[in-house]
Structure formats: structure tokens, C-alpha cells
N, C-alpha and C positions, 0 to 999 in steps of 0.2 A: 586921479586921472580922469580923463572926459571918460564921459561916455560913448562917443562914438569909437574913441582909439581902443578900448577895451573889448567890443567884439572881434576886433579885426587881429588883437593881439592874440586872442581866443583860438583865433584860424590860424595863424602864422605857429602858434606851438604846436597844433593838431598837425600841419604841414609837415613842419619839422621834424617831431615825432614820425612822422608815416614817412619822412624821406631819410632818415635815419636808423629805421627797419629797414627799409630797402635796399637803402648801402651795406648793412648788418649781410644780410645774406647774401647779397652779390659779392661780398667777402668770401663768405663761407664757398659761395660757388667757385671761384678764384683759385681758393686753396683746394678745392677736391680739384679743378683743374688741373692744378700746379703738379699735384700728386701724379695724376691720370699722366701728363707730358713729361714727367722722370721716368714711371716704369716707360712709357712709345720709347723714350730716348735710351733705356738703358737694353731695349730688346731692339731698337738699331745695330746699335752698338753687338752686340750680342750675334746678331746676324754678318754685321761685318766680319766678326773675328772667325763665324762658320765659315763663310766664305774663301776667307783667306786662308784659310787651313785644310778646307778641301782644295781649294788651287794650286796648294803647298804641295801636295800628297802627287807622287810618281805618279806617270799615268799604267791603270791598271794591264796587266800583259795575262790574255787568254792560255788559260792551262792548257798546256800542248796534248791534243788529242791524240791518244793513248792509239799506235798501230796495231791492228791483227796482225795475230801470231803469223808466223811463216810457215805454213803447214810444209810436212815433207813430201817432195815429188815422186817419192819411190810406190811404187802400185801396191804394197801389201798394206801402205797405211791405208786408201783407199778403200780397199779389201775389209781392211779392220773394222772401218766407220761404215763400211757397210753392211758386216754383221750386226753390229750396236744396232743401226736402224731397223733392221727388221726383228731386232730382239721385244719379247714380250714383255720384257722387265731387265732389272738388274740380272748382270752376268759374272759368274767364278773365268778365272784365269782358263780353267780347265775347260771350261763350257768354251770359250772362245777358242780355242786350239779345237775343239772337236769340230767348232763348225767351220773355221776357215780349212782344215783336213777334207771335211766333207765338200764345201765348194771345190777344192782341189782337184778330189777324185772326180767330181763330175765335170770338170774342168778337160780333166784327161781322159774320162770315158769319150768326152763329145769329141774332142779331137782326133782320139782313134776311129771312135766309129763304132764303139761300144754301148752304147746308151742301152 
């Protein structure tokens, strides 16, 4: 071979080589790509099907808020819870009849006129 073509042949493998590592890994980049845009694509997907299945789902109906009781209109429950209220604590069946007995009498002391 000449001489002159043999340096230049020198360069052209050295090229080669360095542009054939290059393509090497921009390979390798490609496929970790490739990988990276399966999972993007299979958690689209993924999300699609959430979506569709919460859109799917009745729409939700608010638990019907629970009425107060209907307390009774008659004056001795009144009476009752108003004992309770001014009790110091827990009350026996018996303790309650004594005191609404005692509102009673002073009930009907004030009304006669007997206090």
C-alpha cells in the first residue's frame, strides 16, 4: 500500500470504531427508552380503565340525616328534664319521684298562698 493511503486508512478505522461505539449506546439508550414508553403507556392505560370505572360507579346519594327525636309535648316530661338538669349527678327512679313530689308541693303551696 502507499504510504500516503495508509495513514488516512488509520483515521477512517479510528472513526469507525468511535462511530460504532456511539451507535452501541445510543442503542442501548433506545431500549432503556423503549422500556421507559411501555411502563408511560401501560399506566395510561391503567388510568384509562380508573377512570372508566369511577364513571361507571352510581352517583353517590348522601346518608339521609338522622331526625331528632320528637320529644313529648306533655308538661311532666319537661318537669322530668328539668329535675335531671339541676341534678348533681346520677339519679335512682326513687330520687326522681321525690323531687318532682317536691316541685309539686311547692307548686301548690305558691298557688294557694302558702309558701
Amino acid at each position: 500500500m502507499d504510504d500516503q493511503v495508509a495513514p488516512l486508512l488509520e483515521r477512517i478505522d479510528a472513526r469507525e470504531r468511535e462511530v460504532v461505539g456511539d451507535a452501541v449506546q445510543i442503542r442501548a439508550q433506545m431500549d432503556e427508552l423503549a422500556v421507559r414508553l411501555r411502563e408511560l403507556d401501560e399506566e395510561v392505560e391503567s388510568l384509562a380503565v380508573t377512570r372508566k370505572t369511577l364513571l361507571a360507579l352510581p352517583p353517590a346519594t348522601p346518608e339521609p340525616a338522622e331526625e331528632p327525636p320528637v320529644l313529648p309535648a306533655h308538661p311532666a316530661y319537661q318537669q322530668i328534664l328539668d329535675v335531671f338538669a339541676d341534678a348533681a349527678g346520677p339519679m335512682r327512679a326513687r330520687d326522681l319521684c321525690q323531687a318532682l313530689a317536691s316541685r309539686s308541693s311547692r307548686r301548690t303551696s305558691r298557688a294557694l298562698g302558702t309558701s
